[in-house]
C-alpha positions as CSV (number, residue, x, y, z in Angstrom):
1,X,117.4,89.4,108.9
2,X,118.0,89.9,112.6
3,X,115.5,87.1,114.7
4,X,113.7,88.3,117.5
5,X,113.8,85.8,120.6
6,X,112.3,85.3,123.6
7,X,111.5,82.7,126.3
8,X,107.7,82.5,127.6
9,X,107.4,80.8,131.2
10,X,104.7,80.1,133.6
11,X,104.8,81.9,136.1
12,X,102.0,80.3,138.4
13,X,103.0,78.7,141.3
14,X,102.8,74.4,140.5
15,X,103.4,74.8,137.0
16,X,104.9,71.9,135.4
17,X,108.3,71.7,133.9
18,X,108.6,72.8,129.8
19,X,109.2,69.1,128.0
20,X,108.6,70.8,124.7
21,X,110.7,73.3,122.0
22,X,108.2,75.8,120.6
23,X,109.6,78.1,117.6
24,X,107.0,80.6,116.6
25,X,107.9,82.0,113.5
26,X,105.9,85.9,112.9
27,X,106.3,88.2,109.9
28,X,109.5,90.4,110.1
29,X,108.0,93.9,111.9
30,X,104.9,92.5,113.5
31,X,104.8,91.4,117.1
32,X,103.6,88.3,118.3
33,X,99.3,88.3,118.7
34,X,98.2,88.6,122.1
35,X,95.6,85.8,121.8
36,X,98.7,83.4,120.7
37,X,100.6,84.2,123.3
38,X,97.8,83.4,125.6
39,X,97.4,80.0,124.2
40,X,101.1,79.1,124.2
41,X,101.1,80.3,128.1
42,X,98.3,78.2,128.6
43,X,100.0,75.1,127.8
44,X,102.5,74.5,130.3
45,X,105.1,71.7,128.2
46,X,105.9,74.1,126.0
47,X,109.5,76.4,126.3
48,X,108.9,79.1,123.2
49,X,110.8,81.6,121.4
50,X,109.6,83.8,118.7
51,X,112.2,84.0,115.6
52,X,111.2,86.5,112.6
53,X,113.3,84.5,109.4
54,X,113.3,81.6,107.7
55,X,116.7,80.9,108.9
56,X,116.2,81.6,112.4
57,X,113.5,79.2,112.2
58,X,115.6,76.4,111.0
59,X,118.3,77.1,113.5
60,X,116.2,76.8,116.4
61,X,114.3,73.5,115.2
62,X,117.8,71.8,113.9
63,X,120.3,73.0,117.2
64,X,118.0,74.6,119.4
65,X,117.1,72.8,122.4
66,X,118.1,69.4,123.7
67,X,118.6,65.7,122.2
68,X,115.5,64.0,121.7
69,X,113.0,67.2,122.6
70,X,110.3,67.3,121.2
71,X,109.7,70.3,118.9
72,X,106.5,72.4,117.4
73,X,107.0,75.0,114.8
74,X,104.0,77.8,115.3
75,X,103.0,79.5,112.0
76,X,101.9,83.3,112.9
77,X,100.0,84.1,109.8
78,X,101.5,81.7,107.5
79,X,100.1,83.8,104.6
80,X,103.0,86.7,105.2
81,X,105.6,84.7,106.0
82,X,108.5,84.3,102.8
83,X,110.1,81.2,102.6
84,X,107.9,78.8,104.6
85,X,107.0,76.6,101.9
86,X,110.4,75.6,101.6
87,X,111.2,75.7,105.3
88,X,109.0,73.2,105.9
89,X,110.2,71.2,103.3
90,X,113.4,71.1,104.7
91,X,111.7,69.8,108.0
92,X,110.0,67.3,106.2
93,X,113.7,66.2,104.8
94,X,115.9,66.7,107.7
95,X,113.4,66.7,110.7
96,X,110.0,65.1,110.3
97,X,109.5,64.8,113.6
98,X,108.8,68.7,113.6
99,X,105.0,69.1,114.4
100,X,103.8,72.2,112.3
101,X,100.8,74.5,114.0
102,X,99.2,77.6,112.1
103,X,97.7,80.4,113.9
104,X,95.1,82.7,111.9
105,X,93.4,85.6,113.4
106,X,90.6,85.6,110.8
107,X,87.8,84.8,110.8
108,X,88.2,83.9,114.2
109,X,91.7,83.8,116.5
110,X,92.5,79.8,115.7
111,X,95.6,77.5,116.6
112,X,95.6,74.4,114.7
113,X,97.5,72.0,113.1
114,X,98.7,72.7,109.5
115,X,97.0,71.6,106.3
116,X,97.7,71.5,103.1
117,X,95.9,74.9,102.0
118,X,98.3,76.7,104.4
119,X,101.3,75.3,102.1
120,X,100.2,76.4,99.4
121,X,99.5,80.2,100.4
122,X,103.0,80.2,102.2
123,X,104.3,79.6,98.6
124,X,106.0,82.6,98.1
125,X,105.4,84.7,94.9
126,X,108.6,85.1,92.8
127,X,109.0,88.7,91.4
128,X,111.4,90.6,89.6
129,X,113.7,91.2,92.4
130,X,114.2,87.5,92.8
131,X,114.3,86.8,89.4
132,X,117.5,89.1,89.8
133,X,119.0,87.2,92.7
134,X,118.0,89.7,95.2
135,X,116.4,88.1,98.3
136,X,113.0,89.1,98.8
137,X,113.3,87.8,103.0
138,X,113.3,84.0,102.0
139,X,115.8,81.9,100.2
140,X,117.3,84.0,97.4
141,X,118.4,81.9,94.2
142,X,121.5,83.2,92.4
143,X,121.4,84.2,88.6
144,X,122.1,82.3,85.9
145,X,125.1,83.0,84.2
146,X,125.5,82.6,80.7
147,X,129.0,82.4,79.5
148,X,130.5,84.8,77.0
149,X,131.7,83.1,74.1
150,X,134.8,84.7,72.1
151,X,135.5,83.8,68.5
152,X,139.0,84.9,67.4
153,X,139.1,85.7,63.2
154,X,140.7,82.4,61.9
155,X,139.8,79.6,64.8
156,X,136.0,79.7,63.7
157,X,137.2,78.6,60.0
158,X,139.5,76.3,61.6
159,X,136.4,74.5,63.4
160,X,134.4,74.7,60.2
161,X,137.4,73.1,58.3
162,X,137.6,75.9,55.6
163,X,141.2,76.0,54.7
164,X,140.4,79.6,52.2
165,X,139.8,81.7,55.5
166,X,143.6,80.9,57.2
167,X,147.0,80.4,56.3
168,X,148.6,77.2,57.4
169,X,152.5,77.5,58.8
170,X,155.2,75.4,58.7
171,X,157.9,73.8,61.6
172,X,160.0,76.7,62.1
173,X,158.2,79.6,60.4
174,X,158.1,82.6,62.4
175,X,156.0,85.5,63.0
176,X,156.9,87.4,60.7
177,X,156.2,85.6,57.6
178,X,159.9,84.4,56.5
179,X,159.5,80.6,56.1
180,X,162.8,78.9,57.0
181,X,164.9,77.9,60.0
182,X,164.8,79.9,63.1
183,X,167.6,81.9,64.1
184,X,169.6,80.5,67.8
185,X,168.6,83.9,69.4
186,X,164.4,83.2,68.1
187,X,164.5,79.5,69.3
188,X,166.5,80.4,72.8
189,X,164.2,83.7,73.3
190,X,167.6,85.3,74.0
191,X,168.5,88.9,72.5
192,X,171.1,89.2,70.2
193,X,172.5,92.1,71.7
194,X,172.8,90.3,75.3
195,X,176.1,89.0,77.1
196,X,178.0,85.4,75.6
197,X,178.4,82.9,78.3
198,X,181.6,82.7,79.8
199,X,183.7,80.1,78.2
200,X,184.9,77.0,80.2
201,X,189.2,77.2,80.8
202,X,191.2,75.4,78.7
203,X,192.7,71.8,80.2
204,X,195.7,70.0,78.9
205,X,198.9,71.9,78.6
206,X,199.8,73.7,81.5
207,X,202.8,75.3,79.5
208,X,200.3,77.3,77.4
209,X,201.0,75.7,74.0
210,X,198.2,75.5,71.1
211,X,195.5,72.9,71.6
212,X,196.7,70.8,68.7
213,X,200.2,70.7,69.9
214,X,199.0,69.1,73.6
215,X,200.5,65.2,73.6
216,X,198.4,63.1,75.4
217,X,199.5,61.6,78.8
218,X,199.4,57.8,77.7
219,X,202.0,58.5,75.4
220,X,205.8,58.1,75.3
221,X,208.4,60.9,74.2
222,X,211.5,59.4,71.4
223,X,213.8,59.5,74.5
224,X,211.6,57.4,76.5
225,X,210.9,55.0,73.8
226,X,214.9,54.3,72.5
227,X,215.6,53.4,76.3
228,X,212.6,50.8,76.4
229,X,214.0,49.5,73.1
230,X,217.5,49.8,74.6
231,X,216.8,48.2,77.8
232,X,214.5,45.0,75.5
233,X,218.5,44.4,73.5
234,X,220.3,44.3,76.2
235,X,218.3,41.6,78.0
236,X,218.1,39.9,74.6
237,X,222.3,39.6,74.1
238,X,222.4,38.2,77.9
C-alpha cells in the first residue's frame, strides 16, 4: 500500500530544534485527527511523518532518520490498524528502543503511552481471505502446499514387497519381453539402418599384397640370410 508522508514543523518564531523521529501510523483512507496533530505541534522535539502501512512504519523507524535519534511510533486508532500487533513485535525484536504512543479519540481525544489492552485489539482477525494467502493490508502468510503424491501401478507393490503384483527382469532383458542378450544396435542406442563407421586404412605393405602375406620388418629375406652365413665361413677358413 502506497504511505502517505509528511513533515510537521513549528513554525513559531524561537522554536527549538526537532531531536526526536515521530512515525504516526493512521488507517489506510483516513486522515490524520486534528486534535493529534495539535498535540504533536505542541511538542517542539519531535520531526513527524504520517505513514498509512505496516511496512512504511517499519521503514521509517528502522532507516528513517539519523544514528542514535531517538524515535516514537504514534498509534492513530490502534483498533483499525492491520498488522500492528506484529509490527510492534518486530520493534520489540529489532528496535526496543522504539517508544510506542496510542492516540484514541473516544471517550475523550487521549495521547498516551501504549498498554497492553491496545495489543491485544491491534491483533488482527484472520479471515478467509488470509486463510487463502491474500493480504488483508498487514503481513500476508503464504498457503500451505501439500504435495501431490503419484503412485505408478507396480512401484506401490514393490514398496509393499509383494512379488504377485510385478514381474521381475533379468540383465539384459528388454522391453519387449524376449529374455536374452541384447542386440549391438539395443545396447549402443544406434539404428540398424544408420551409416557403418569408416574403417581405419590398412598399414604394412605398401605394394598392396594380402594382409597375411605382409613380412614383418625385423625379418631377413633367404638372399640376405645365405650372405650373413656366407660372410660367418669365410671369416671362419681365415
Amino acid at each position: 500500500m502506497a504511505a502517505q508522508t509528511g513533515t510537521h514543523t513549528q513554525g513559531r518564531s524561537g522554536a527549538k530544534a526537532a531531536t526526536m523521529r515521530c512515525v504516526v501510523w493512521c488507517a489506510q483512507g483516513v486522515a490524520l485527527d486534528g486534535q493529534l496533530q495539535a498535540a504533536l505541534d505542541a511538542r517542539q522535539e519531535l520531526r513527524a511523518c504520517v505513514v498509512t502501512s505496516c511496512f512504511a512504519a517499519l521503514a521509517e523507524l528502522l532507516i528513517g532518520g539519523a544514528d542514535g535519534e531517538p524515535r516514537v511510533l504514534v498509534l492513530q486508532e490502534p483498533r483499525t490498524l492491520a498488522g500492528a500487533a506484529e509490527v510492534l513485535a518486530r520493534l520489540e525484536r529489532y528496535l526496543p528502543s522504539v517508544k510506542v504512543w496510542v492516540f484514541t479519540s473516544q471517550p475523550k481525544p487521549t495521547l498516551r503511552g501504549l498498554q497492553s489492552s491496545d495489543l491485544a485489539a491491534a491483533r488482527p482477525v484472520v479471515g478467509v481471505a488470509a486463510v487463502k494467502g491474500v493480504p488483508q493490508g498487514g503481513f500476508s502468510v503464504a498457503p500451505k502446499v501439500v504435495p501431490k503424491v503419484v503412485v505408478v501401478p507396480g512401484i506401490a507393490a514393490k514398496l509393499r514387497g509383494d512379488v504377485s503384483e510385478w514381474t521381475p527382469r533379468v540383465v539384459g532383458e528388454v522391453d519387449s519381453g524376449v529374455k536374452g542378450p541384447e542386440t549391438q544396435s539395443a545396447r549402443n542406442d544406434v539404428p540398424d539402418n544408420s551409416t557403418p563407421l569408416a574403417q581405419p586404412p590398412a598399414t604394412g605393405n605398401p605394394s598392396g599384397s594380402s594382409v597375411g602375406s605382409t613380412r614383418p620388418a625385423s625379418l631377413l629375406t633367404d638372399e640376405e640370410l645365405s650372405m650373413l652365413l656366407a660372410n660367418d665361413q669365410d671369416r671362419e677358413h681365415n
